[in-house]
C-alpha positions as CSV (number, residue, x, y, z in Angstrom):
1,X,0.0,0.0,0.0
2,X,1.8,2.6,-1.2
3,X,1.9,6.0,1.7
4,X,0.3,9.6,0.8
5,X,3.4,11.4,2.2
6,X,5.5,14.4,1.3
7,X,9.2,16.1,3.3
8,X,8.5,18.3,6.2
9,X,4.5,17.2,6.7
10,X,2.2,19.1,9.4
11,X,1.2,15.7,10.6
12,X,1.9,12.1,9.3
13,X,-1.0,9.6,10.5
14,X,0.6,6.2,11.2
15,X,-2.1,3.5,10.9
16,X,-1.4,-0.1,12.7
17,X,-1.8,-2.1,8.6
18,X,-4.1,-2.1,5.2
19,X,-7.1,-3.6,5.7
20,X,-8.5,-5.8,3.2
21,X,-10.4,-3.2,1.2
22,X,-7.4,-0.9,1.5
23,X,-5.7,-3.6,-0.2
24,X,-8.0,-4.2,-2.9
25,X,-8.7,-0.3,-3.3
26,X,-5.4,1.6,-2.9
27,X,-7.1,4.0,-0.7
28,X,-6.1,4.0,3.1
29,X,-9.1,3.8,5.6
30,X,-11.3,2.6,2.8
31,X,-13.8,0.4,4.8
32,X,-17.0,1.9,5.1
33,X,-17.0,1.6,8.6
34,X,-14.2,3.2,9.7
35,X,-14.4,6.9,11.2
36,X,-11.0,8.1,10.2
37,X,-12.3,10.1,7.4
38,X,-15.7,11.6,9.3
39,X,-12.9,12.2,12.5
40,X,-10.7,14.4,10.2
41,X,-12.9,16.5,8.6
42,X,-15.1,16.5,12.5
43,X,-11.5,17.8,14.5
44,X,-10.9,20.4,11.6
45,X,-7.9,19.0,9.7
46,X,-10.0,19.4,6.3
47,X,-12.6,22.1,5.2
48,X,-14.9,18.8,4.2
49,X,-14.9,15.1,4.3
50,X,-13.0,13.5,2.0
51,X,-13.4,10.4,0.5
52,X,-10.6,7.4,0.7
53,X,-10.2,7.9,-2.8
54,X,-8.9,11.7,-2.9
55,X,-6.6,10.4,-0.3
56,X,-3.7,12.2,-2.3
57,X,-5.6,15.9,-1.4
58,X,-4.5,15.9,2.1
59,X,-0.9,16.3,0.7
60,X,-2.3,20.0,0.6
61,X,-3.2,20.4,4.2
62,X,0.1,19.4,5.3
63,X,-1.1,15.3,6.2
64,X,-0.3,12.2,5.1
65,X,-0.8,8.7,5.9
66,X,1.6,5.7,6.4
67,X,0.7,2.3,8.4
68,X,3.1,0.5,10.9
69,X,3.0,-3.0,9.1
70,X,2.7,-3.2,5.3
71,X,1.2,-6.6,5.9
72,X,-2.6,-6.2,4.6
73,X,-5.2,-8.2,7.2
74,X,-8.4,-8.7,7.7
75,X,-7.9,-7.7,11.5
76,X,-5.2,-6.3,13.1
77,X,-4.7,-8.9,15.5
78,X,-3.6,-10.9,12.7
79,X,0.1,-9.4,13.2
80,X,3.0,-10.8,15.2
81,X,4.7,-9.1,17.7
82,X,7.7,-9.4,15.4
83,X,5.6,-8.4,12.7
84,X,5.0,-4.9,15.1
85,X,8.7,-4.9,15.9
86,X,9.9,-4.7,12.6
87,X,7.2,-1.8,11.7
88,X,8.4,0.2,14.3
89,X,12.0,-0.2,13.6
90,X,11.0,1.3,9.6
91,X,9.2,3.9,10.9
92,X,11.8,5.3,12.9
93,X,13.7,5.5,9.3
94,X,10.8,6.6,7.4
95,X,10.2,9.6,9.3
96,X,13.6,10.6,10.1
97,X,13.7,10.8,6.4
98,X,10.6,12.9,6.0
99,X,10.6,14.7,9.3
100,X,6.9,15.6,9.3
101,X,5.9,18.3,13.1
102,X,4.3,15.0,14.2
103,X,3.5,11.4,14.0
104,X,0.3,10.4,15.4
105,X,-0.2,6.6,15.6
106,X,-3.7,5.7,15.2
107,X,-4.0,2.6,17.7
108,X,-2.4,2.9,21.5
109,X,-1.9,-0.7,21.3
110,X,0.0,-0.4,18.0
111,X,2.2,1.8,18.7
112,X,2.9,0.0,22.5
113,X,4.0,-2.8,20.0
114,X,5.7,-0.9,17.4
115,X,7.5,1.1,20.5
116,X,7.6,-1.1,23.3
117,X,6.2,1.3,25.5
118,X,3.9,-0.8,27.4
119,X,2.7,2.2,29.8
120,X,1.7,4.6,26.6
121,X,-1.9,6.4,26.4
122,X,-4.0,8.1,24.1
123,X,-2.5,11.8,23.5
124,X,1.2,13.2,23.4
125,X,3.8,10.9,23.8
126,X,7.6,11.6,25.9
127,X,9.3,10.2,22.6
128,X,10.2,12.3,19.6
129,X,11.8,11.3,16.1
130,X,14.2,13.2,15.2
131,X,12.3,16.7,15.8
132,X,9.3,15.2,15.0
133,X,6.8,15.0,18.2
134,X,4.9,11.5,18.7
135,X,0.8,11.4,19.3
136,X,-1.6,8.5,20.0
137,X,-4.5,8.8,19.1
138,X,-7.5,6.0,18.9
139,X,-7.8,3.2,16.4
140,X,-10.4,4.8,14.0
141,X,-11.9,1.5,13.3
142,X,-15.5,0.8,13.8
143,X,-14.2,-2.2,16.0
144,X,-13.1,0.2,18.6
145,X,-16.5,1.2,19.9
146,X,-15.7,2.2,22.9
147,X,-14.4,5.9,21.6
148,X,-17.6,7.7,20.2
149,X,-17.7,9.5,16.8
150,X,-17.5,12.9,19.0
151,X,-14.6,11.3,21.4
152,X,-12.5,10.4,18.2
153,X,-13.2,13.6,16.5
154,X,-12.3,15.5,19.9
155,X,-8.8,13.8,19.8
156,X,-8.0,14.4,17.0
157,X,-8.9,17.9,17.8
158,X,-6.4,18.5,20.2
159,X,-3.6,17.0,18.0
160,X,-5.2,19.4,15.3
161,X,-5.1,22.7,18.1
162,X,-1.4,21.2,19.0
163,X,-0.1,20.9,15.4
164,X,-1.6,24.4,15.1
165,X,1.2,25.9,17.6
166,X,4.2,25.0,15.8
């Protein structure tokens, strides 16, 4: 699944791996149920909601999207630790290399995975890249009920009102 990613990025959204449907489609968050789209345009990052498919237009806000593991599965639980290890490990690289403001990994127990850091929560993150600053935010999946449409959109919010400052 190729990334939508660009040097020097406002934010670069980390997802934990393509999903099926991302697979088959080429466009990141592509499965109907997932809120990633609604949450971006709902926290402010775009003027409107964007389909998967004009994935490439948030080049022009200053986003992008990556994913931790290439690997594409039906769930994310699907992935080996290893499999997490490793994704972490190319990350690191990839965004040294592009040095986007901030990295926000969508999935706390991704990126506890990805970045060993068993005690990490939702929000800013201690780590940093580089000069690039590290947020969690929540799996966007509509598996992860527990955070609401508003919750997710709030989040992302307060990475947007963060990513704002710099």
């Amino acid at each position: 699944m190729p990334d939508v990613a660009a040097d020097g990025l406002r934010v670069l959204f980390c997802g934990i791996n393509p999903g099926l449907m991302t697979a088959a489609t080429g466009h990141h968050f592509a499965r109907p149920g997932n809120r990633f789209w609604p949450a971006l345009h709902r926290s402010g990052f775009t003027p409107r909601l964007l389909a998967p498919s004009e994935q490439r237009e948030l080049l022009s806000y200053g986003l992008g999207i990556t994913n931790v593991v290439a690997r594409a599965t039906a769930r994310a639980d699907e992935l080996s630790a290893e499999e997490y290890r490793e994704g972490g490990r190319l990350l690191v690289v990839k965004v040294a290399r592009l040095r986007p403001r901030w990295l926000a990994v969508l999935g706390v127990t991704a990126y506890r995975a990805a970045f060993d850091d068993r005690k990490a929560r939702v929000g800013p993150q201690a780590r940093t890249i580089g000069g690039t600053r590290v947020w969690v935010l929540p799996n966007p999946s509509g598996l992860n009920a527990h955070w609401t449409p508003a919750a997710l959109a709030e989040e992302f919010g307060r990475l947007r009102e963060a990513a704002a400052k710099e």
